[in-house]
Biopython code that builds the backbone (N, CA, C, O; Angstrom):
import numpy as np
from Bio.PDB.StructureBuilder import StructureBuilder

atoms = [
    (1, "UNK", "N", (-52.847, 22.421, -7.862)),
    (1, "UNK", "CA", (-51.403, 22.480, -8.038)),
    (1, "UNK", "C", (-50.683, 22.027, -6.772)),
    (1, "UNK", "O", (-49.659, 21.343, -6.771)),
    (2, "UNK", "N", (-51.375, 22.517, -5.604)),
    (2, "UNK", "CA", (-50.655, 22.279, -4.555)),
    (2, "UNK", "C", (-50.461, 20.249, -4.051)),
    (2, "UNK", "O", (-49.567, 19.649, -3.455)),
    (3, "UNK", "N", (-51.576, 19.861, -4.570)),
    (3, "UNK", "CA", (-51.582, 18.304, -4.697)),
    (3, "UNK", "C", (-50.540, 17.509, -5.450)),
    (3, "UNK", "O", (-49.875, 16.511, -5.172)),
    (4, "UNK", "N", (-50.655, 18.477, -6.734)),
    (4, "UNK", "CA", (-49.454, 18.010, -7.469)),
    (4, "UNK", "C", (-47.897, 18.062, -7.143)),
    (4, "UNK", "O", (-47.057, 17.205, -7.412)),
    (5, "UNK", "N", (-47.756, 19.038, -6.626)),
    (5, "UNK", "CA", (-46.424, 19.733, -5.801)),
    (5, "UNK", "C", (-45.931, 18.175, -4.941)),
    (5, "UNK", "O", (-44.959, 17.429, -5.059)),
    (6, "UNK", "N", (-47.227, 18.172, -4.007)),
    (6, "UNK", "CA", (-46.847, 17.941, -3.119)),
    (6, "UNK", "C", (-46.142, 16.106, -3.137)),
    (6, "UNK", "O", (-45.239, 15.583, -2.483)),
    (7, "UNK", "N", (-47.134, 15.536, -4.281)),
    (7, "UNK", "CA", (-46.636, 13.946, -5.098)),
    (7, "UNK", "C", (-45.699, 14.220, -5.835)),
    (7, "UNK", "O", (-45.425, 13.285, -6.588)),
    (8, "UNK", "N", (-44.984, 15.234, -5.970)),
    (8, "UNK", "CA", (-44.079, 15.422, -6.893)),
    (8, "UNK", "C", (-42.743, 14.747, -5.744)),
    (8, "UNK", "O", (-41.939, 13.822, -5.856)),
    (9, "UNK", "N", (-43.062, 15.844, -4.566)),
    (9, "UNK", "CA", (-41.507, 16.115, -3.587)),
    (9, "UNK", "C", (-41.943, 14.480, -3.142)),
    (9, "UNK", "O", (-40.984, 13.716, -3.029)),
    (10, "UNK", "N", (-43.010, 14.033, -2.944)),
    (10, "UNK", "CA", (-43.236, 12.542, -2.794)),
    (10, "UNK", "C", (-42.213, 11.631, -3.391)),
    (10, "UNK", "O", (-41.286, 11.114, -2.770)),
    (11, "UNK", "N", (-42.543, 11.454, -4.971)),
    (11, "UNK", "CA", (-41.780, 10.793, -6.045)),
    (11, "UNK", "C", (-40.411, 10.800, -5.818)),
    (11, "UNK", "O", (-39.713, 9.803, -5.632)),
    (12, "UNK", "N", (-40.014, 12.082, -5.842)),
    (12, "UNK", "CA", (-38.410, 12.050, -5.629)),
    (12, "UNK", "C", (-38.230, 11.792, -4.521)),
    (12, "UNK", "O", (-37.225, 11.081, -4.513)),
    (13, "UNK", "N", (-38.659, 11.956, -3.320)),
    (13, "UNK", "CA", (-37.747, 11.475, -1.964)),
    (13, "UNK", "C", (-38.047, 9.807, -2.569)),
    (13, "UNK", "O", (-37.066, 9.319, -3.129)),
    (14, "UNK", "N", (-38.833, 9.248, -2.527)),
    (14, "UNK", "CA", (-39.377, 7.669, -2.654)),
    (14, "UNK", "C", (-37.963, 6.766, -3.591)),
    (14, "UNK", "O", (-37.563, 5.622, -3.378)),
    (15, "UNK", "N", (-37.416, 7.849, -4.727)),
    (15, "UNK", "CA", (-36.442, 7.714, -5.763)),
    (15, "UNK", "C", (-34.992, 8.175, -4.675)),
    (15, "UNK", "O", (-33.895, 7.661, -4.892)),
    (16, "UNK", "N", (-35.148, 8.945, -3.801)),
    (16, "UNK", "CA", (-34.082, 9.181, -2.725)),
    (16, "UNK", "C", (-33.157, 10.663, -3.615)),
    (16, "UNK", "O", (-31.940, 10.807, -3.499)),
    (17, "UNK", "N", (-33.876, 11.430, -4.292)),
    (17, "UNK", "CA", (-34.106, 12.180, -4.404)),
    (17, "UNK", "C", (-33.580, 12.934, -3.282)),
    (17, "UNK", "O", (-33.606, 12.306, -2.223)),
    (18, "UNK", "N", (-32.982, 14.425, -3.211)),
    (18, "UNK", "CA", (-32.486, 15.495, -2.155)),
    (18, "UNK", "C", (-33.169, 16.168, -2.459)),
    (18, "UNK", "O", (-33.961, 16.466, -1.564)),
    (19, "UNK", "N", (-33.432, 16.987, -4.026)),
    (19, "UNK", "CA", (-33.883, 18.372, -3.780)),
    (19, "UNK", "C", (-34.614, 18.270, -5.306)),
    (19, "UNK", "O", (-34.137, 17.593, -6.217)),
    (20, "UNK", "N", (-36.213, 19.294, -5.450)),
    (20, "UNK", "CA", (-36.993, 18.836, -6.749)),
    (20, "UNK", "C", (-36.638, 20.207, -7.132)),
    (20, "UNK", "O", (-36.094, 20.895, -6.268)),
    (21, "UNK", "N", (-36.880, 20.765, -8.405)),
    (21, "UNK", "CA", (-35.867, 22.035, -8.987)),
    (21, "UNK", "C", (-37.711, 22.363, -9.436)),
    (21, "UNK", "O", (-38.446, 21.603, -10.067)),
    (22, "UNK", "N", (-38.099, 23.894, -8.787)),
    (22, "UNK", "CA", (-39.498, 24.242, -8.721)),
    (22, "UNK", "C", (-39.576, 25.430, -10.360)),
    (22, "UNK", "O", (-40.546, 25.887, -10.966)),
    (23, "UNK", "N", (-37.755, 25.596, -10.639)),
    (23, "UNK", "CA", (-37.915, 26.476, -12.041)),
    (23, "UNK", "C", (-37.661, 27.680, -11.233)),
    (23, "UNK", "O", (-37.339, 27.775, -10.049)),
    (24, "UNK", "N", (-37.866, 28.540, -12.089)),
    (24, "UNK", "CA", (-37.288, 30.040, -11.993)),
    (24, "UNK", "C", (-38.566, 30.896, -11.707)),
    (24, "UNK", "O", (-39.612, 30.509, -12.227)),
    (25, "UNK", "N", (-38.583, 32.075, -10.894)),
    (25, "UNK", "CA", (-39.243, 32.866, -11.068)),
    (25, "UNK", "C", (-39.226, 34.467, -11.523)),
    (25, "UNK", "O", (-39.409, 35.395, -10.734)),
    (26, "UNK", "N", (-38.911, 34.645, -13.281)),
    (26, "UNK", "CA", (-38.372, 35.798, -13.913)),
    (26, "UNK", "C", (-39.016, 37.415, -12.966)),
    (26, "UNK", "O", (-40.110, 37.663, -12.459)),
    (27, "UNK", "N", (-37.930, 38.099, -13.059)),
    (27, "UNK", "CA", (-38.091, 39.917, -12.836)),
    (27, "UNK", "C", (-38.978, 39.775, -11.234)),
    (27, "UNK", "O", (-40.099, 40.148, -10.888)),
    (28, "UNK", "N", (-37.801, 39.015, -10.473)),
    (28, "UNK", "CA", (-38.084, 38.834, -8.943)),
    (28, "UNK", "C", (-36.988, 39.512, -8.431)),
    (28, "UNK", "O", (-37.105, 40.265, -7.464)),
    (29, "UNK", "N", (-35.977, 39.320, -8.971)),
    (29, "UNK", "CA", (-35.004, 39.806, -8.273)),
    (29, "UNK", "C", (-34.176, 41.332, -7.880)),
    (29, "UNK", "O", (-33.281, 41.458, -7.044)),
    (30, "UNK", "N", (-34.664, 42.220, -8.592)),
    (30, "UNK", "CA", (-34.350, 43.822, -8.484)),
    (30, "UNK", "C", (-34.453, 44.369, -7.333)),
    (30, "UNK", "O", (-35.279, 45.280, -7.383)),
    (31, "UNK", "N", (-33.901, 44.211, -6.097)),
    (31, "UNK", "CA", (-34.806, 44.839, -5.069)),
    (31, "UNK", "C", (-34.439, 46.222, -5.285)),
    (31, "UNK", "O", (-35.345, 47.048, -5.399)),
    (32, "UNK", "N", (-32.836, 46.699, -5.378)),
    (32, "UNK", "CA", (-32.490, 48.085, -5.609)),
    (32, "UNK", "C", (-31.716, 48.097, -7.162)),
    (32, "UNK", "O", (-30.649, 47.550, -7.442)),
    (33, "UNK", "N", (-32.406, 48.718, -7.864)),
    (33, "UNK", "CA", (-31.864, 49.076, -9.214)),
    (33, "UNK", "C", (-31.323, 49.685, -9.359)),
    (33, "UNK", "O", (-31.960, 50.730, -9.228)),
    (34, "UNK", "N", (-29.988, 49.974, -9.690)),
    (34, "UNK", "CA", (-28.446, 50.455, -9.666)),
    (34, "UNK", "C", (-28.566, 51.725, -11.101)),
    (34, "UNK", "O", (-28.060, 52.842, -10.992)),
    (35, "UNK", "N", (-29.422, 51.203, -12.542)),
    (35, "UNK", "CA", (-29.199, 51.938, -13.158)),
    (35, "UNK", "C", (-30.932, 52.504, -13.890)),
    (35, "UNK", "O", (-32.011, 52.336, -13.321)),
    (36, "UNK", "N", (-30.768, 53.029, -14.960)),
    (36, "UNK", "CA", (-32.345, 53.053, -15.800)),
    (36, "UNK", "C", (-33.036, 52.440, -15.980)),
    (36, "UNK", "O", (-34.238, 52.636, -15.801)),
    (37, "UNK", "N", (-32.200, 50.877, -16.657)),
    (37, "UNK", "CA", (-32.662, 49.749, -16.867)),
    (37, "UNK", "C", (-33.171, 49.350, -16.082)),
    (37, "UNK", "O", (-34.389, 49.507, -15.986)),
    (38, "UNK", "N", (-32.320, 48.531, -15.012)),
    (38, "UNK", "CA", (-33.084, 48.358, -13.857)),
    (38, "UNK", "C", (-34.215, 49.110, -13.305)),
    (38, "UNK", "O", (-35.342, 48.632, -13.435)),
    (39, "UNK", "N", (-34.119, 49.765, -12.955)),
    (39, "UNK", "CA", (-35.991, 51.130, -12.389)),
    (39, "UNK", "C", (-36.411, 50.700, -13.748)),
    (39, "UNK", "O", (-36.838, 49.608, -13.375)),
    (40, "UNK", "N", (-36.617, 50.692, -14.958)),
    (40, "UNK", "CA", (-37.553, 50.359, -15.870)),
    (40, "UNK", "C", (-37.993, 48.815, -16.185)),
    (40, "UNK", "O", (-38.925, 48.511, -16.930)),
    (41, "UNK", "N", (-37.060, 47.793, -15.405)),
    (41, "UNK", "CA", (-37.330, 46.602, -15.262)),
    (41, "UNK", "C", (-38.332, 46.439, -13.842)),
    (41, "UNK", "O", (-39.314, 45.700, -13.910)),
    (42, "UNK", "N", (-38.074, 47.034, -12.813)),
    (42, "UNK", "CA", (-38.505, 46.606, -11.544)),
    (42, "UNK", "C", (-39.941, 47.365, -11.961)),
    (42, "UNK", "O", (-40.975, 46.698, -11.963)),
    (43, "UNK", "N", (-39.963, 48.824, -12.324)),
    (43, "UNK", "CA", (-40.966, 49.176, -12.716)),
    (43, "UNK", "C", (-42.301, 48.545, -13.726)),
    (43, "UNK", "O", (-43.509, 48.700, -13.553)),
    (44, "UNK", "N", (-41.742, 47.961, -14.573)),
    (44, "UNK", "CA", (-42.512, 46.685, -15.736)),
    (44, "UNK", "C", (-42.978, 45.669, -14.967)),
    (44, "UNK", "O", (-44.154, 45.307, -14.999)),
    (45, "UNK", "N", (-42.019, 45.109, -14.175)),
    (45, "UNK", "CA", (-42.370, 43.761, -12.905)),
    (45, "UNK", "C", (-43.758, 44.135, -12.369)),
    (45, "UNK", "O", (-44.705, 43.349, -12.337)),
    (46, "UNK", "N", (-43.798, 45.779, -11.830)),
    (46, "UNK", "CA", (-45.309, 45.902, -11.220)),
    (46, "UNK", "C", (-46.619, 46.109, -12.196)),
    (46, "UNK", "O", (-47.760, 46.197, -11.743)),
    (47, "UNK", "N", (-46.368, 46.161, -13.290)),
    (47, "UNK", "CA", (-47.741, 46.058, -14.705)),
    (47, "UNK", "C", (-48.152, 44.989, -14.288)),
    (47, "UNK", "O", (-47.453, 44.063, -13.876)),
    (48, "UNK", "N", (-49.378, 45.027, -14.362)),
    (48, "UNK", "CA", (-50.944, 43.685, -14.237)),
    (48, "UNK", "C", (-50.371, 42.803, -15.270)),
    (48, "UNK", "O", (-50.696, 41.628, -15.101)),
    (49, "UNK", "N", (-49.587, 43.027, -16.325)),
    (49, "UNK", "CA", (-49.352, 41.966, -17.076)),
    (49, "UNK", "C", (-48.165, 40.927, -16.768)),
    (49, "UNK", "O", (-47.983, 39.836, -17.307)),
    (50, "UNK", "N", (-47.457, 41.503, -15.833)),
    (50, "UNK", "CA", (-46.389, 40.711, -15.113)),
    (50, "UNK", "C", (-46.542, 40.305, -13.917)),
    (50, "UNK", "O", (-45.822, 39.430, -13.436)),
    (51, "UNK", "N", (-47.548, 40.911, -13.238)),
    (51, "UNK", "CA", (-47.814, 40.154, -11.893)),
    (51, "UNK", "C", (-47.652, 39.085, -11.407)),
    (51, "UNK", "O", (-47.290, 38.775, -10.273)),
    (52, "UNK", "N", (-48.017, 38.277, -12.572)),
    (52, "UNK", "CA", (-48.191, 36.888, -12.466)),
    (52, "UNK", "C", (-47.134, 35.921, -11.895)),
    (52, "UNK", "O", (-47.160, 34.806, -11.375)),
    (53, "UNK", "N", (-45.602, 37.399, -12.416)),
    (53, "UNK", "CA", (-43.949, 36.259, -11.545)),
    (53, "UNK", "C", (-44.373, 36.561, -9.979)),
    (53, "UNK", "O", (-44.092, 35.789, -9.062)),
    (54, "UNK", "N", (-44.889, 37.452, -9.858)),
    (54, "UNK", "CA", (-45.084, 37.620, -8.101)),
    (54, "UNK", "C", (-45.792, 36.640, -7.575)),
    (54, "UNK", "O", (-45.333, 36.206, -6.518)),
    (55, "UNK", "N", (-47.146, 35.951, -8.121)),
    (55, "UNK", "CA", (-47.650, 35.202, -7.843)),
    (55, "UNK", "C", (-47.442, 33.684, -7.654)),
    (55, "UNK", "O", (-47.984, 32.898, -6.877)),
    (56, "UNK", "N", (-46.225, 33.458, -8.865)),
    (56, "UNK", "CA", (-45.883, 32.217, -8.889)),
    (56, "UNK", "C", (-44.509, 32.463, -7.916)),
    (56, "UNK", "O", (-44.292, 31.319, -7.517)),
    (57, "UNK", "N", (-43.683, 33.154, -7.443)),
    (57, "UNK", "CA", (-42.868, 33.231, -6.429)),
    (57, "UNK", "C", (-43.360, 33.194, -5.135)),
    (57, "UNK", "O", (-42.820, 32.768, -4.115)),
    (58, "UNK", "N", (-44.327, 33.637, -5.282)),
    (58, "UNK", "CA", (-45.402, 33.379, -3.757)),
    (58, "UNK", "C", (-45.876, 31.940, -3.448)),
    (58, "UNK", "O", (-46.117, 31.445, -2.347)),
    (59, "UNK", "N", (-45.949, 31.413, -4.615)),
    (59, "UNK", "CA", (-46.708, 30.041, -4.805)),
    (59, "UNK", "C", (-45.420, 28.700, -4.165)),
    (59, "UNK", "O", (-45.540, 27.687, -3.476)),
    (60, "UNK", "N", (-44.190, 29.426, -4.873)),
    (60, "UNK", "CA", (-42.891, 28.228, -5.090)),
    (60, "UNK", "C", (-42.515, 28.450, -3.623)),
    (60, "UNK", "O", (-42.147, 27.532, -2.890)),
    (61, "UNK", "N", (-42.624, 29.650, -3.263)),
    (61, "UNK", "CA", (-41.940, 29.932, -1.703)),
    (61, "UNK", "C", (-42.989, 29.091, -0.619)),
    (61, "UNK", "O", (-42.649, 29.013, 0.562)),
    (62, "UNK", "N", (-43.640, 28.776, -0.852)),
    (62, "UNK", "CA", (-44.474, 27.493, 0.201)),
    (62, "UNK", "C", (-43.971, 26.018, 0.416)),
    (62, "UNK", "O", (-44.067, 25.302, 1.413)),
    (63, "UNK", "N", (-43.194, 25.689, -1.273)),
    (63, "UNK", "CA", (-42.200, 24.832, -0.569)),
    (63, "UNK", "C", (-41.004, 24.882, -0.790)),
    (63, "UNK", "O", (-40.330, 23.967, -0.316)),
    (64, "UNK", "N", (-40.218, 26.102, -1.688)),
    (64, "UNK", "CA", (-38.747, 25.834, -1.442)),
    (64, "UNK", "C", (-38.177, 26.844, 0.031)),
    (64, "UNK", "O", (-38.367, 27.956, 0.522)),
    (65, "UNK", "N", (-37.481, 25.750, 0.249)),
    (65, "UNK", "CA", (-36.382, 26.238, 1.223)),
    (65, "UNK", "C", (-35.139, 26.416, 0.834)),
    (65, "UNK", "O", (-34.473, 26.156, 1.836)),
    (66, "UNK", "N", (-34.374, 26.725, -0.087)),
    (66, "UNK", "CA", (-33.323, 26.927, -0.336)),
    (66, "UNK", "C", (-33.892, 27.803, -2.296)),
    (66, "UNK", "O", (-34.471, 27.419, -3.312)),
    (67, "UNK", "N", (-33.311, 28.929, -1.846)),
    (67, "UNK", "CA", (-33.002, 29.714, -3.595)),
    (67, "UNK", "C", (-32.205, 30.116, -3.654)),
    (67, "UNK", "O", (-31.660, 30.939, -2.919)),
    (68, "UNK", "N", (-31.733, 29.386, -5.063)),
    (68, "UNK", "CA", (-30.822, 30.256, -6.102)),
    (68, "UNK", "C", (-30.708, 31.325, -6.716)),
    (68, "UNK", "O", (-31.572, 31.802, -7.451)),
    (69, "UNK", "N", (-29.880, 31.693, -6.529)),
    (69, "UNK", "CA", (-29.931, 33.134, -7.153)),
    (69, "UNK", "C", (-29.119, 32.766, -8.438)),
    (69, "UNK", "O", (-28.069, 32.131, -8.352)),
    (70, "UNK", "N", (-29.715, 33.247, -9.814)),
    (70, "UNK", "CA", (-29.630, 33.431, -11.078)),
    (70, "UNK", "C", (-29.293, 34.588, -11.927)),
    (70, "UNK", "O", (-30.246, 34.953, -12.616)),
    (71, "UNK", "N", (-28.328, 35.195, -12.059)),
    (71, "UNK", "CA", (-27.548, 36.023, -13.044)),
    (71, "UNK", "C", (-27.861, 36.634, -14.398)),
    (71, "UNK", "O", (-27.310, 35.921, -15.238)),
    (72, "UNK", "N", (-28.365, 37.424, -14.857)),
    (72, "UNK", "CA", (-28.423, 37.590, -16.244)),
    (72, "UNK", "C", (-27.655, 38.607, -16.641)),
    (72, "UNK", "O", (-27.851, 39.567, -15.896)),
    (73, "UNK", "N", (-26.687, 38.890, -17.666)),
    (73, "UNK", "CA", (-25.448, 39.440, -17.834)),
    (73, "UNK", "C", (-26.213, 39.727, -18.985)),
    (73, "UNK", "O", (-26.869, 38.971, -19.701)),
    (74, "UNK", "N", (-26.004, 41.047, -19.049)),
    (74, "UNK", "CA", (-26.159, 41.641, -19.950)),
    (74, "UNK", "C", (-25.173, 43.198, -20.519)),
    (74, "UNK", "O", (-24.977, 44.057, -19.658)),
    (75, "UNK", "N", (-24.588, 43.453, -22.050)),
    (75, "UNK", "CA", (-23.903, 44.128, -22.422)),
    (75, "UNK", "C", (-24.168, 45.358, -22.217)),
    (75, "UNK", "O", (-23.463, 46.048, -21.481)),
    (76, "UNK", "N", (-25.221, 45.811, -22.835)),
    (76, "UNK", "CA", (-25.664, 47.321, -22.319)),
    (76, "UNK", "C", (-27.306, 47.239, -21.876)),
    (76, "UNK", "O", (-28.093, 46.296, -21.959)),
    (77, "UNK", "N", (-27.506, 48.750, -21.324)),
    (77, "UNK", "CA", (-28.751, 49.049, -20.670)),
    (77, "UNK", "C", (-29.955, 48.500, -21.647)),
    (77, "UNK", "O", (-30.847, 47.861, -21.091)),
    (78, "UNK", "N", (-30.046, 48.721, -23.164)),
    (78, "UNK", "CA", (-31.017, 48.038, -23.753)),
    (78, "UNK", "C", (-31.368, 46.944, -23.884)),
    (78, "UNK", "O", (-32.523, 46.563, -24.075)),
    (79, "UNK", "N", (-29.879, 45.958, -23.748)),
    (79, "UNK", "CA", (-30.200, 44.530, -23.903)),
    (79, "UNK", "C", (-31.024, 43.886, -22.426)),
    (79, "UNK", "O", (-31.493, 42.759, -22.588)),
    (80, "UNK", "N", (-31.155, 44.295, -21.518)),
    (80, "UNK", "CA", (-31.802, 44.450, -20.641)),
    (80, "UNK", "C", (-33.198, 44.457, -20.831)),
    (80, "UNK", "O", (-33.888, 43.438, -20.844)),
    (81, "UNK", "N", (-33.713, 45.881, -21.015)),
    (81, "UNK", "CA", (-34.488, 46.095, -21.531)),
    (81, "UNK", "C", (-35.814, 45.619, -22.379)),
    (81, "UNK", "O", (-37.009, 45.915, -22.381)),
    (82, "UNK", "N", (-35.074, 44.845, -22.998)),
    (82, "UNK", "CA", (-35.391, 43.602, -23.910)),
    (82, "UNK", "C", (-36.402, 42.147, -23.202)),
    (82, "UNK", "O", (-37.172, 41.308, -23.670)),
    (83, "UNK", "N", (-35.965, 42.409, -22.144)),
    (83, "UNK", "CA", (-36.425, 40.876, -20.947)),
    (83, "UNK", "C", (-37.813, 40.915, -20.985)),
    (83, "UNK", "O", (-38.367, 39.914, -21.440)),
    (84, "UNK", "N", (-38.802, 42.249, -20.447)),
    (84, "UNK", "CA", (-39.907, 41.882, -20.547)),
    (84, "UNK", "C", (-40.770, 41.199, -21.694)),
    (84, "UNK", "O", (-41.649, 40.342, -21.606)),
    (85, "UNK", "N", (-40.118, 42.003, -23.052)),
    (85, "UNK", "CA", (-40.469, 41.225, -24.522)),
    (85, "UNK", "C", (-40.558, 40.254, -24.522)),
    (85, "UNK", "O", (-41.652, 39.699, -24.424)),
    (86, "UNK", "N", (-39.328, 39.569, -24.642)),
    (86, "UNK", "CA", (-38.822, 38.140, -24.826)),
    (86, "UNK", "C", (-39.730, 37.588, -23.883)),
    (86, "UNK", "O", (-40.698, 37.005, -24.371)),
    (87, "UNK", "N", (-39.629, 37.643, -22.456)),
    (87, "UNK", "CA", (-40.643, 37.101, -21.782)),
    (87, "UNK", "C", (-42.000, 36.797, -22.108)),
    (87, "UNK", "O", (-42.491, 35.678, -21.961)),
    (88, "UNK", "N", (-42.554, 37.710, -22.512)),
    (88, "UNK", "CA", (-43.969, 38.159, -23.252)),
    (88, "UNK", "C", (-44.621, 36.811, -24.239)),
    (88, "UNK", "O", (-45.587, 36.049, -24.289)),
    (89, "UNK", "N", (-42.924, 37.247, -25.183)),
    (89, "UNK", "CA", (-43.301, 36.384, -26.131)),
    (89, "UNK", "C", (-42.946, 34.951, -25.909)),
    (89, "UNK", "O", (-43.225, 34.337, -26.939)),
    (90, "UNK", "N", (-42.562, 34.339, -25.205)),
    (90, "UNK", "CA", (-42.225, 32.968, -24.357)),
    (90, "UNK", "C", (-43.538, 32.665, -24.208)),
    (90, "UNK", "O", (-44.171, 31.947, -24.982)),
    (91, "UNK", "N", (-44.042, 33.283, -23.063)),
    (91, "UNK", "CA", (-45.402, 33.680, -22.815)),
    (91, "UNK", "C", (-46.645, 33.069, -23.516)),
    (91, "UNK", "O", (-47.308, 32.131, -23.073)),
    (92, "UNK", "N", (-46.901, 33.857, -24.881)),
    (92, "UNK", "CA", (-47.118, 33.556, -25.889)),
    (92, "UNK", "C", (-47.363, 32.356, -26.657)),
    (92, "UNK", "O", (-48.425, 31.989, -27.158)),
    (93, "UNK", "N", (-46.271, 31.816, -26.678)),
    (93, "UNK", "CA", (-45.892, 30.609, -27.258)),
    (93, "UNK", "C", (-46.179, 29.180, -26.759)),
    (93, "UNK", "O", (-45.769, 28.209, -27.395)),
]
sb = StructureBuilder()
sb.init_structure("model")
sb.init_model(0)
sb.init_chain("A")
sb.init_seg("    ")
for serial, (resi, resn, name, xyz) in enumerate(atoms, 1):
    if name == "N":
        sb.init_residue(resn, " ", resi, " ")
    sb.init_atom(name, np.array(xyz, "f"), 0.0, 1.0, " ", f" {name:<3s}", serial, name[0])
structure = sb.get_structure()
């Protein structure tokens, strides 16, 4: 992967290219969880079955230098809630 990465940021500077977009890395961002949801999201983040965003944030942070921070708005505490699922089933698919 790291070969690939690395002909990637190649390609685009060569194209004059500024910046290659490495994607998102889901249920990274909680550091302090404000409500239930949150502690039951940050809490899910540490299951063996989600590990895997830690790993690929570990992976992307070798070459991005600049992150975005990404928003998810949500109505109430359940719809929240909901993220690891959906994820799951993305996952899945």
């Amino acid at each position: 992967m790291d070969a690939l990465i690395i002909e990637l940021i190649a390609y685009a500077r060569e194209r004059g290219q500024l910046f290659v977009n490495l994607g998102m890395t889901p249920m990274m961002g909680i550091e302090q969880p404000e409500n239930t949801a949150e502690q039951l999201i940050k809490f899910t983040s540490k299951l063996k079955r989600f590990q895997h965003y830690k790993g690929l944030r570990e992976f992307k942070e070798k070459y991005a230098t600049i992150w975005e921070n990404k928003y998810l708005v949500y109505g109430n505490d359940f719809d929240l809630l909901q993220l690891p699922f959906a994820l799951n089933a993305i996952m899945k698919a």
